[in-house]
C-alpha atoms as an extended CHARMM CRD file, in Angstrom:
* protein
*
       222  EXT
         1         1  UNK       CA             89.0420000000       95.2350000000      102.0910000000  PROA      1               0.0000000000
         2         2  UNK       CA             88.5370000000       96.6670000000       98.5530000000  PROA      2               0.0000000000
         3         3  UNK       CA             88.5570000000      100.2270000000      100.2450000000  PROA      3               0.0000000000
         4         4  UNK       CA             91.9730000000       99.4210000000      102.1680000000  PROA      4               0.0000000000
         5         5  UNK       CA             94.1550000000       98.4140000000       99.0240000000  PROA      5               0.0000000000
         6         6  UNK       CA             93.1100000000      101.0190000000       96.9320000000  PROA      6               0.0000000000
         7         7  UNK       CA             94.0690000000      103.3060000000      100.1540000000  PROA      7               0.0000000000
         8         8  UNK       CA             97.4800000000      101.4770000000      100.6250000000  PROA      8               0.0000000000
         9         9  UNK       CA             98.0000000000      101.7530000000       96.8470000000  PROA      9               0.0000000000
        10        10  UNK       CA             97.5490000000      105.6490000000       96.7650000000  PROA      10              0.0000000000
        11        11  UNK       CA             99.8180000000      106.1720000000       99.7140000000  PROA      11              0.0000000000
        12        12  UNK       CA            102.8910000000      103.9080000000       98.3970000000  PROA      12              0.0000000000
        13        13  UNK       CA            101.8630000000      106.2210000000       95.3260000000  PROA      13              0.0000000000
        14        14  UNK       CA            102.2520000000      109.4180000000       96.8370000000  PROA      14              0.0000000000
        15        15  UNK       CA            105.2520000000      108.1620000000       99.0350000000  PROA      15              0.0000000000
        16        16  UNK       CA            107.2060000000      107.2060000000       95.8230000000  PROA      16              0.0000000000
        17        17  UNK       CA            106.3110000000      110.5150000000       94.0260000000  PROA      17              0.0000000000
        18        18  UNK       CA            107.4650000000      112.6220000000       97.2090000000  PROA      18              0.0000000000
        19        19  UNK       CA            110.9580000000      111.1670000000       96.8440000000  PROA      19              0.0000000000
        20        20  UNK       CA            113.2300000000      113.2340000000       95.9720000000  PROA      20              0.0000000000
        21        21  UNK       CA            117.3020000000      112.0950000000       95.2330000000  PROA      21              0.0000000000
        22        22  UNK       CA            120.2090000000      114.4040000000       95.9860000000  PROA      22              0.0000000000
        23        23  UNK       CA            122.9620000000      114.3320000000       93.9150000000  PROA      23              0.0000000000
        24        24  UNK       CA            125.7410000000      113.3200000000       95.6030000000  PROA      24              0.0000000000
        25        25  UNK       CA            128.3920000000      116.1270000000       93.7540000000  PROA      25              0.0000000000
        26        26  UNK       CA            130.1450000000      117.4480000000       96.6680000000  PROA      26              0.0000000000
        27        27  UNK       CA            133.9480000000      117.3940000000       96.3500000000  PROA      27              0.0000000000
        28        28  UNK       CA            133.4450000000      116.3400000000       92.7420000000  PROA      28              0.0000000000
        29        29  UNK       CA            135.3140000000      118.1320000000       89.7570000000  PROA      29              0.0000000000
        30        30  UNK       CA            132.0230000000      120.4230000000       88.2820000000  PROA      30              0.0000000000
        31        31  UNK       CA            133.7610000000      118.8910000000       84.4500000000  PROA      31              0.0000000000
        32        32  UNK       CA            133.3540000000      115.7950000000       85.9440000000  PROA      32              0.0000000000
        33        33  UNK       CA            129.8720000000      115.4220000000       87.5530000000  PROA      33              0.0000000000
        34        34  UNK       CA            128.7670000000      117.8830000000       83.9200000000  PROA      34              0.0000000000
        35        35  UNK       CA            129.7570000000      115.0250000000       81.8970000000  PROA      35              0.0000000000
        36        36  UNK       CA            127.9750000000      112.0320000000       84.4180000000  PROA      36              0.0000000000
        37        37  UNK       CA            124.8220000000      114.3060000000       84.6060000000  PROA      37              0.0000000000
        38        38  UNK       CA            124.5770000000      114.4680000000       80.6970000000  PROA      38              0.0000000000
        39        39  UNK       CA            125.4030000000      110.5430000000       80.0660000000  PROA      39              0.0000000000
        40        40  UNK       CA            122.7570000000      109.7170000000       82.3950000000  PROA      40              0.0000000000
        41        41  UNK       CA            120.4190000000      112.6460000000       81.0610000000  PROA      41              0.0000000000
        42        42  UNK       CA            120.5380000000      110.4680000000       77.9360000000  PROA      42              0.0000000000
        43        43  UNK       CA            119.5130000000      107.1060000000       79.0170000000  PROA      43              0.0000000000
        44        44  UNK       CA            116.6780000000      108.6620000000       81.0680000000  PROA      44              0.0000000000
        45        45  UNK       CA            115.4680000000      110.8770000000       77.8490000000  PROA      45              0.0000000000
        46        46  UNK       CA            115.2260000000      107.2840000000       76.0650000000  PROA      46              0.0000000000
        47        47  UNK       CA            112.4080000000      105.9930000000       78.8990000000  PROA      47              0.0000000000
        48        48  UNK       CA            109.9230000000      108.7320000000       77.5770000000  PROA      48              0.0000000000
        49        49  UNK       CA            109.2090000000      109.9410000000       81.4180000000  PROA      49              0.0000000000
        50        50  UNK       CA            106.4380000000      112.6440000000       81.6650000000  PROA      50              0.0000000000
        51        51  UNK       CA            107.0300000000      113.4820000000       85.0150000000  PROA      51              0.0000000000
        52        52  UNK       CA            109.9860000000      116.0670000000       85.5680000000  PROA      52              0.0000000000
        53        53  UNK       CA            110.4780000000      115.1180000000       88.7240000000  PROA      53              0.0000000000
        54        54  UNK       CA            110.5380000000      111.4710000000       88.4420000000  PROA      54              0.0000000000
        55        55  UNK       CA            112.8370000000      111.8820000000       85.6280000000  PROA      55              0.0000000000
        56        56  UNK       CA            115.0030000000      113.8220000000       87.8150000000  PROA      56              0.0000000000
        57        57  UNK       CA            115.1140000000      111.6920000000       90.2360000000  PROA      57              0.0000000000
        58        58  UNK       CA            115.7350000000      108.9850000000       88.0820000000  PROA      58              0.0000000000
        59        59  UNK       CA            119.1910000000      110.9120000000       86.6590000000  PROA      59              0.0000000000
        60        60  UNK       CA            120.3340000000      111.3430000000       89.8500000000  PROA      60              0.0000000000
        61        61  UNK       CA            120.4660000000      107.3450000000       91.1740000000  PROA      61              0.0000000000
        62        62  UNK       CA            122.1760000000      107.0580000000       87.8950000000  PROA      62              0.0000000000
        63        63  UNK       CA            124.4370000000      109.5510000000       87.8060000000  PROA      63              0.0000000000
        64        64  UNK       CA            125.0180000000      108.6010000000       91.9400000000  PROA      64              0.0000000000
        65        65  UNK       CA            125.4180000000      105.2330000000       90.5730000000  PROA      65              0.0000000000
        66        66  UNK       CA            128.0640000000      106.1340000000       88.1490000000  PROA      66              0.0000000000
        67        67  UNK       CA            130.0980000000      108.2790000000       91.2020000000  PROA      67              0.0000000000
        68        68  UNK       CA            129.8140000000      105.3580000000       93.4770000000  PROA      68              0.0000000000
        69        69  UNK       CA            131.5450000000      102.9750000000       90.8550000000  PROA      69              0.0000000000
        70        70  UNK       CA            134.2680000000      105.5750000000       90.9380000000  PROA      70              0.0000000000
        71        71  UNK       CA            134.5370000000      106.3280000000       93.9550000000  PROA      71              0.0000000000
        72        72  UNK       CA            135.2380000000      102.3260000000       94.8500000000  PROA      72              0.0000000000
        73        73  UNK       CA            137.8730000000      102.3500000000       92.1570000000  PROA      73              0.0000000000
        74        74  UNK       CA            139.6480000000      104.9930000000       93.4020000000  PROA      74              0.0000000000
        75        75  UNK       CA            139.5530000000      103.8000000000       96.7930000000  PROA      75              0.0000000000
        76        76  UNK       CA            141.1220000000      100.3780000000       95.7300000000  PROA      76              0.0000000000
        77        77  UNK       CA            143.6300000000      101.9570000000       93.6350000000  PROA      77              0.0000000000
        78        78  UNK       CA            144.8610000000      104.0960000000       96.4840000000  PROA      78              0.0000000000
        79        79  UNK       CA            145.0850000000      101.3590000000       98.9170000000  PROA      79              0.0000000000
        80        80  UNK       CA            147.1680000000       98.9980000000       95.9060000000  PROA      80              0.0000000000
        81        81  UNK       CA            149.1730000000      101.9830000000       95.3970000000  PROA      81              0.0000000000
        82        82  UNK       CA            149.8110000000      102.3160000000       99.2530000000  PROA      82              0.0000000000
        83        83  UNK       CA            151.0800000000       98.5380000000       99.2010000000  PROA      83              0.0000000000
        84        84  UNK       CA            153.1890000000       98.6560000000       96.0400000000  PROA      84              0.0000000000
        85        85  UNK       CA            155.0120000000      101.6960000000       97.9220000000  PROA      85              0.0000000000
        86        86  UNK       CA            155.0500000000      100.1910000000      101.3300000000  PROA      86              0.0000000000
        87        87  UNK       CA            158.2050000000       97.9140000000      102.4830000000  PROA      87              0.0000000000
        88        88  UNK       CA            155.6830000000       94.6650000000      102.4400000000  PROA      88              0.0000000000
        89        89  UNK       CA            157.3550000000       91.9030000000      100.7030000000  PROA      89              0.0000000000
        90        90  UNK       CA            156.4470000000       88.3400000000       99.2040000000  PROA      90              0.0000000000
        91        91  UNK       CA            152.9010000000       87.0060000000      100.5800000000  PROA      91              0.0000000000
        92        92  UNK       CA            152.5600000000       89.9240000000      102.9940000000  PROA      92              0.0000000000
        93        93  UNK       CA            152.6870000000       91.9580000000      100.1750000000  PROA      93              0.0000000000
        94        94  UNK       CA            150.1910000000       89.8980000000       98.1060000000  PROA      94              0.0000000000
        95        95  UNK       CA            147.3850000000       89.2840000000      100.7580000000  PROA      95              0.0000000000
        96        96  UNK       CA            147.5430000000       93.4650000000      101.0700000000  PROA      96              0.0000000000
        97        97  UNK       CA            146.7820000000       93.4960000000       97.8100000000  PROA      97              0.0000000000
        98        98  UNK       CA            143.9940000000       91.0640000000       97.8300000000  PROA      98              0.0000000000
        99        99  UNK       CA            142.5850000000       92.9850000000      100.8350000000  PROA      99              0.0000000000
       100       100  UNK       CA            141.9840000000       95.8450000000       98.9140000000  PROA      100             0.0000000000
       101       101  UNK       CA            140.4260000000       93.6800000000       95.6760000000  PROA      101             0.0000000000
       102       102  UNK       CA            138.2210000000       91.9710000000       98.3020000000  PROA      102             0.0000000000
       103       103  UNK       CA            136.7830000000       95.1460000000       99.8680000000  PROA      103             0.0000000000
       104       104  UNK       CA            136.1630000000       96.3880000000       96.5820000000  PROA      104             0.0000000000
       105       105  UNK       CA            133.9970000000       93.6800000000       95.7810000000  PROA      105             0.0000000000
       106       106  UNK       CA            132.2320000000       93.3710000000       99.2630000000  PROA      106             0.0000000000
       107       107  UNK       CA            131.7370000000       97.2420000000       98.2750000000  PROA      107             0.0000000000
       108       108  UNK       CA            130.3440000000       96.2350000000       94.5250000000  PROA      108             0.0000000000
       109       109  UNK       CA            128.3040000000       93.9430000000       95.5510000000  PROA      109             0.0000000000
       110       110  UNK       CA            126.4400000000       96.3240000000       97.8080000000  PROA      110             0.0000000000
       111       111  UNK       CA            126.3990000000       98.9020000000       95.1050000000  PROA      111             0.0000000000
       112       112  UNK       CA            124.8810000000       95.9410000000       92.6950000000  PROA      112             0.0000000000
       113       113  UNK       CA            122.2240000000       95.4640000000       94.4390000000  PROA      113             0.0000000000
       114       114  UNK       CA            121.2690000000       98.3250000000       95.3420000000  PROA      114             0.0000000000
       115       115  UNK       CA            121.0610000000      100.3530000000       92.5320000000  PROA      115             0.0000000000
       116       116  UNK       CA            117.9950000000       98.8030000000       90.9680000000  PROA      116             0.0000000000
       117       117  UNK       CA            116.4090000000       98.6280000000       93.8440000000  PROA      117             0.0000000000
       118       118  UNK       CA            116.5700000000      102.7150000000       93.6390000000  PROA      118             0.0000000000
       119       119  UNK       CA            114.9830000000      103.0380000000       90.3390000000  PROA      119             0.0000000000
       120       120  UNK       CA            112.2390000000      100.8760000000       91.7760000000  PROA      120             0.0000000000
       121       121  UNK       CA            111.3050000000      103.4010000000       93.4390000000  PROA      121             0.0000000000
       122       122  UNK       CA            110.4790000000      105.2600000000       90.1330000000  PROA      122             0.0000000000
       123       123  UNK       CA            110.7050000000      102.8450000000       87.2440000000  PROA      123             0.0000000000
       124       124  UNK       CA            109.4500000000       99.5830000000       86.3590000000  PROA      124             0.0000000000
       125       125  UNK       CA            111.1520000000       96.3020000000       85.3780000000  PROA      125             0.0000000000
       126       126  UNK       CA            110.9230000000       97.1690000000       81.6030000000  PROA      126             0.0000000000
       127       127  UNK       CA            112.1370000000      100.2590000000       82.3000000000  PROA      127             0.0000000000
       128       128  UNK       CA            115.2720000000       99.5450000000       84.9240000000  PROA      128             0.0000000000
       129       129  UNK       CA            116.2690000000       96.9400000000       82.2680000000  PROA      129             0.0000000000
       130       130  UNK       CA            116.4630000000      100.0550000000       79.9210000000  PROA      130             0.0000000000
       131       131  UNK       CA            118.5260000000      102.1190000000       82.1690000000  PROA      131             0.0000000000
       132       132  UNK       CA            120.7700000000       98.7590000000       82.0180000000  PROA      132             0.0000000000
       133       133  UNK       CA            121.0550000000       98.5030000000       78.6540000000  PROA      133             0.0000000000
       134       134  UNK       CA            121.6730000000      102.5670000000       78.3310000000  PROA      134             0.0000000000
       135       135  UNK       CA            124.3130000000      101.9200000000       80.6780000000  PROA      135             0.0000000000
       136       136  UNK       CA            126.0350000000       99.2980000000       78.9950000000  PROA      136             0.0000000000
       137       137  UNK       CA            125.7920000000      100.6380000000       75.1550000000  PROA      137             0.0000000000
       138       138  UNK       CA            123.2330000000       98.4980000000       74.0850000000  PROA      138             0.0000000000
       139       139  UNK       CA            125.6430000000       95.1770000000       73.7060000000  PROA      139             0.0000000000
       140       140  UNK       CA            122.7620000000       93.1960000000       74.9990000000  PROA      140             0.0000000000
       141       141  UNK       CA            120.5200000000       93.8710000000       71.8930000000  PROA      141             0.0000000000
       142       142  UNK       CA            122.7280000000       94.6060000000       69.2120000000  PROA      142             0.0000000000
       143       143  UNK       CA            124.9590000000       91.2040000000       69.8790000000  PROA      143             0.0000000000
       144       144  UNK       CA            121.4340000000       89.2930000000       70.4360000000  PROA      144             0.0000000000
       145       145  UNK       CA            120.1700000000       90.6210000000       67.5420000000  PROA      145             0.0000000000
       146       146  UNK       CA            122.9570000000       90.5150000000       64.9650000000  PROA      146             0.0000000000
       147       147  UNK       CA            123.4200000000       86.5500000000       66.0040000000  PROA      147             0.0000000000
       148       148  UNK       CA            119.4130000000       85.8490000000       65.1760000000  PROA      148             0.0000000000
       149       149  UNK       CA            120.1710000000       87.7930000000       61.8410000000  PROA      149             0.0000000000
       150       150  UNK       CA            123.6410000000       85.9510000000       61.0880000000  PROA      150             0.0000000000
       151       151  UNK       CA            122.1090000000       82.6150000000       62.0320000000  PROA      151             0.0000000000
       152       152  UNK       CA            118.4500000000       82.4460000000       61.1070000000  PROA      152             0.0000000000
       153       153  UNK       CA            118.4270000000       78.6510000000       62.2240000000  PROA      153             0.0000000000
       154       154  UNK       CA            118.7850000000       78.7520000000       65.2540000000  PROA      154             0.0000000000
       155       155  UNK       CA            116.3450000000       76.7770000000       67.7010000000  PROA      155             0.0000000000
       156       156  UNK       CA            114.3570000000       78.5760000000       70.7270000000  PROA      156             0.0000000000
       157       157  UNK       CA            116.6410000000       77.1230000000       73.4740000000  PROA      157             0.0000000000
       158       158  UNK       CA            119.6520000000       78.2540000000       71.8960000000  PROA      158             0.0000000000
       159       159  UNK       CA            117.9470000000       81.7330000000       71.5360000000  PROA      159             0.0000000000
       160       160  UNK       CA            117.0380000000       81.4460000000       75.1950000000  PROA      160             0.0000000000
       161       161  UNK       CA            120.6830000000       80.1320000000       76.3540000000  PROA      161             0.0000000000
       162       162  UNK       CA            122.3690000000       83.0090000000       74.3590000000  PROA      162             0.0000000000
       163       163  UNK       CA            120.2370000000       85.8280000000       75.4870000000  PROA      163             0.0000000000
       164       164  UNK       CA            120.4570000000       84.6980000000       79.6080000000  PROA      164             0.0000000000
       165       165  UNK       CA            124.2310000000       84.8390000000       79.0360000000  PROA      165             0.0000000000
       166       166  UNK       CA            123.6960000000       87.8320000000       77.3320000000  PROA      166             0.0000000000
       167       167  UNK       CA            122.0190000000       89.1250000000       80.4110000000  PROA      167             0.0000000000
       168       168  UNK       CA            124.4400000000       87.7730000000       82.9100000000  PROA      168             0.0000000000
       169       169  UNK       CA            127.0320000000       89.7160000000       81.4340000000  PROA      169             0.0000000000
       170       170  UNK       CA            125.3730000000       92.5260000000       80.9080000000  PROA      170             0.0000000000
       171       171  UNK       CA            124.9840000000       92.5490000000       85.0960000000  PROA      171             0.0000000000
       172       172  UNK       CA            129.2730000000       92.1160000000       85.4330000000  PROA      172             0.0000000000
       173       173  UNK       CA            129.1820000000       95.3920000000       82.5420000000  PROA      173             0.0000000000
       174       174  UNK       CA            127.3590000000       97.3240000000       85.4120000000  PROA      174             0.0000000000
       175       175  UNK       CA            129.9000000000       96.8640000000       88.2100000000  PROA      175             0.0000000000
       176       176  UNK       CA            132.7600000000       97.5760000000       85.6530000000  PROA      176             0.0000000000
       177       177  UNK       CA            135.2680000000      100.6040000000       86.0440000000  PROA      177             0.0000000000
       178       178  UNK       CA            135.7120000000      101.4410000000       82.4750000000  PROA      178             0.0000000000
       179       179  UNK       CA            133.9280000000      101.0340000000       78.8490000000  PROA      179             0.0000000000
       180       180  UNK       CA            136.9270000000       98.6100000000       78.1900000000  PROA      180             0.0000000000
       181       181  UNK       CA            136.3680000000       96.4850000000       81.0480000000  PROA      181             0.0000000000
       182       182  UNK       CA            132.6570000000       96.3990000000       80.6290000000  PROA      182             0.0000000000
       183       183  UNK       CA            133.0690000000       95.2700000000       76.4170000000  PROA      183             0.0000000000
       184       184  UNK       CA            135.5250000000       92.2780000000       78.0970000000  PROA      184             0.0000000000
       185       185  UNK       CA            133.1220000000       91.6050000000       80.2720000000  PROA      185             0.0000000000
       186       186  UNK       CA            130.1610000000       91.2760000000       76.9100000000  PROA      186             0.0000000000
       187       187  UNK       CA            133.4590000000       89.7500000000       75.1850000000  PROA      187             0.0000000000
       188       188  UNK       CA            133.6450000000       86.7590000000       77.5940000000  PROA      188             0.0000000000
       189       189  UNK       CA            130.1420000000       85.8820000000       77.3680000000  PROA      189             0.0000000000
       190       190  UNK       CA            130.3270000000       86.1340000000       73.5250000000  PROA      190             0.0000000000
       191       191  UNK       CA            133.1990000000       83.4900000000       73.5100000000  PROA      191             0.0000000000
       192       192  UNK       CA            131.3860000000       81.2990000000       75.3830000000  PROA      192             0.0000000000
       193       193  UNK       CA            128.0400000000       81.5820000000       73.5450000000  PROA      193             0.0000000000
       194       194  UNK       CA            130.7030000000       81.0410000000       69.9930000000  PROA      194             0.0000000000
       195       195  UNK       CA            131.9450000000       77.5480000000       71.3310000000  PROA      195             0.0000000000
       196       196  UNK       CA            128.0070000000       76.7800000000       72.7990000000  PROA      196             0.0000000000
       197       197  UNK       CA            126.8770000000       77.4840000000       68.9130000000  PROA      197             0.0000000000
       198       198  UNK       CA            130.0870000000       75.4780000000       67.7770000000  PROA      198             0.0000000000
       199       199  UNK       CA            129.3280000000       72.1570000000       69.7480000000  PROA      199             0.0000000000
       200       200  UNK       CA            125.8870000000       72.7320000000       69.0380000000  PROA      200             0.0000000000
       201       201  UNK       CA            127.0400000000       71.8690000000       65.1810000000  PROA      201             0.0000000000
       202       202  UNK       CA            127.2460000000       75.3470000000       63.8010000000  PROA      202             0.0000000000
       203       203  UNK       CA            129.7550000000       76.4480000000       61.2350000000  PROA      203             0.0000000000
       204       204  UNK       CA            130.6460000000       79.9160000000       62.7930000000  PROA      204             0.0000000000
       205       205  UNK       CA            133.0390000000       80.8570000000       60.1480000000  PROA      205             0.0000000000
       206       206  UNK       CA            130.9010000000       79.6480000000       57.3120000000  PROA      206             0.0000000000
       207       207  UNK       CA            127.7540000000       81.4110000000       59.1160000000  PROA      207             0.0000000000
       208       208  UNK       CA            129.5660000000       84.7290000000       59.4180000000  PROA      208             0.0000000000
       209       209  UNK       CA            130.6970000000       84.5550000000       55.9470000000  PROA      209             0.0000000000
       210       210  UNK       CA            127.2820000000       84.1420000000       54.3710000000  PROA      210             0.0000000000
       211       211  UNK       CA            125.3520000000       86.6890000000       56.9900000000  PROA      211             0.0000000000
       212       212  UNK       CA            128.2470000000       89.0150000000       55.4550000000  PROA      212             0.0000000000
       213       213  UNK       CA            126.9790000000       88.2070000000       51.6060000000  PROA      213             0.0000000000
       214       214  UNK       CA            123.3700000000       89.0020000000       52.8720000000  PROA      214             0.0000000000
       215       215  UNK       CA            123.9490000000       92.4240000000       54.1810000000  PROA      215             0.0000000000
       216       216  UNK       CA            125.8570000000       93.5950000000       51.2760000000  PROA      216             0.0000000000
       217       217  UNK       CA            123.5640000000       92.4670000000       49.4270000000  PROA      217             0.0000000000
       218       218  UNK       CA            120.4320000000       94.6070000000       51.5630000000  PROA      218             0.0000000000
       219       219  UNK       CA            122.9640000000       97.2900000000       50.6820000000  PROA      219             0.0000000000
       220       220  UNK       CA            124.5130000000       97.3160000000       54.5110000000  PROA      220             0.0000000000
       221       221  UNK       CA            127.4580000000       97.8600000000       56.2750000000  PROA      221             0.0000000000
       222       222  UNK       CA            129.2730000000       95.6700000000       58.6150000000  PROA      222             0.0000000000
C-alpha cells in the first residue's frame, strides 16, 4: 500500500512538472502582452521559484489570467455599446443592457474559479495567496497591518473579522477591470470594517490621530 502512494505521488509529480502553459498572445498588441508579461514576471520573481519552468508556467496563467479579464471587458463593452447605438428603447433597452452585465459575470465567475485552480497545478496555498496579493498591490497586508499598528487594542476576533473581510475583498479586486475598480472594491470593505470598529466602541478619529503622533514620532511618514 506504502509502495502504491509513494508511486501515485511521483506520477502526479511528474504529471504536474510536464505541464507546460501557452501563452495565449495571439491577436494581442506585442506593447500590450510586453507590459502583462513583465507585471506578472514580478509577482512570480517575489515566490522565490527555482524551477524555470515552473516559474514560467506560473507567468503565463497569470499573465492568461490578466488577458482573460480583458478580454470579458471588452466583450461587454462592445455589446453595451451595440445597445446604446441600437433603436432599443425604455425596458427593451435596459434588459439588453443587463444581458450583457449578466454574461459578463456568468463569464467572471468561471474565470474566478478557475484561475487558482491553475496555479495549483504549480504552487501551493501560501503561494497562490501570494500571487493574490501581487495581483492586488498588497492592500490586504498593508491595510491589515497599518490598522493593528493604529489600534494596538484591538481584541483577536476583531483581528479575525477585519482580516476575512480583508480577504473577501481582496477575491472581488481579482475579477476587477481596472486598478480603480479593484481599490473601490478594498475601499468598500474598509468602510465597513470603520463602522464594525466604530460600534465596537472605538474612537476612529481619535485612534487615527494618535497612531499619526506615534509615527512621527518613530521618525515616519504617513
Amino acid at each position: 500500500m506504502k509502495n502504491i502512494l509513494i508511486l501515485s505521488l511521483l506520477l502526479v509529480s511528474g504529471w504536474m512538472s510536464a505541464q507546460t502553459v501557452g501563452l495565449n498572445k495571439e491577436n494581442r498588441d506585442t506593447k500590450y502582452v510586453e507590459t502583462i508579461i513583465n507585471r506578472s514576471r514580478k509577482i512570480v520573481d517575489k515566490l522565490g521559484l527555482t524551477d524555470v519552468k515552473t516559474a514560467e508556467n506560473v507567468c503565463n496563467v497569470i499573465a492568461n489570467r490578466y488577458f482573460e479579464l480583458n478580454d470579458i471587458y471588452e466583450i461587454r463593452d462592445a455589446k453595451v455599446k451595440t445597445v446604446k447605438e441600437s433603436d432599443l428603447t425604455g425596458e427593451a433597452k435596459k434588459e439588453a443592457t443587463k444581458a450583457a452585465e449578466n454574461e459578463k459575470d456568468a463569464a467572471l465567475y468561471r474565470s474566478h474559479f478557475a484561475f487558482p485552480a491553475a496555479l495549483s497545478l504549480f504552487l501551493d496555498e501560501k503561494q497562490i495567496e501570494a500571487v493574490k496579493d501581487g495581483m492586488t498591490y498588497g492592500v490586504v497586508k498593508v491595510t491589515y497591518d497599518s490598522h493593528l499598528d493604529m489600534i494596538p487594542t484591538l481584541k483577536e476576533e476583531e483581528k479575525a473579522q477585519m482580516y476575512a473581510w480583508l480577504i473577501e475583498a481582496r477575491e472581488f479586486a481579482l475579477d476587477a477591470e481596472n486598478s480603480d475598480k479593484k481599490h473601490a472594491a478594498f475601499g468598500k470593505y474598509k468602510g465597513r470594517i470603520n463602522n464594525y470598529l466604530a460600534k465596537r466602541g472605538y474612537d476612529l478619529k481619535k485612534e487615527r490621530e494618535e497612531w499619526y503622533k506615534r509615527i512621527k514620532a518613530r521618525g515616519g511618514s504617513m
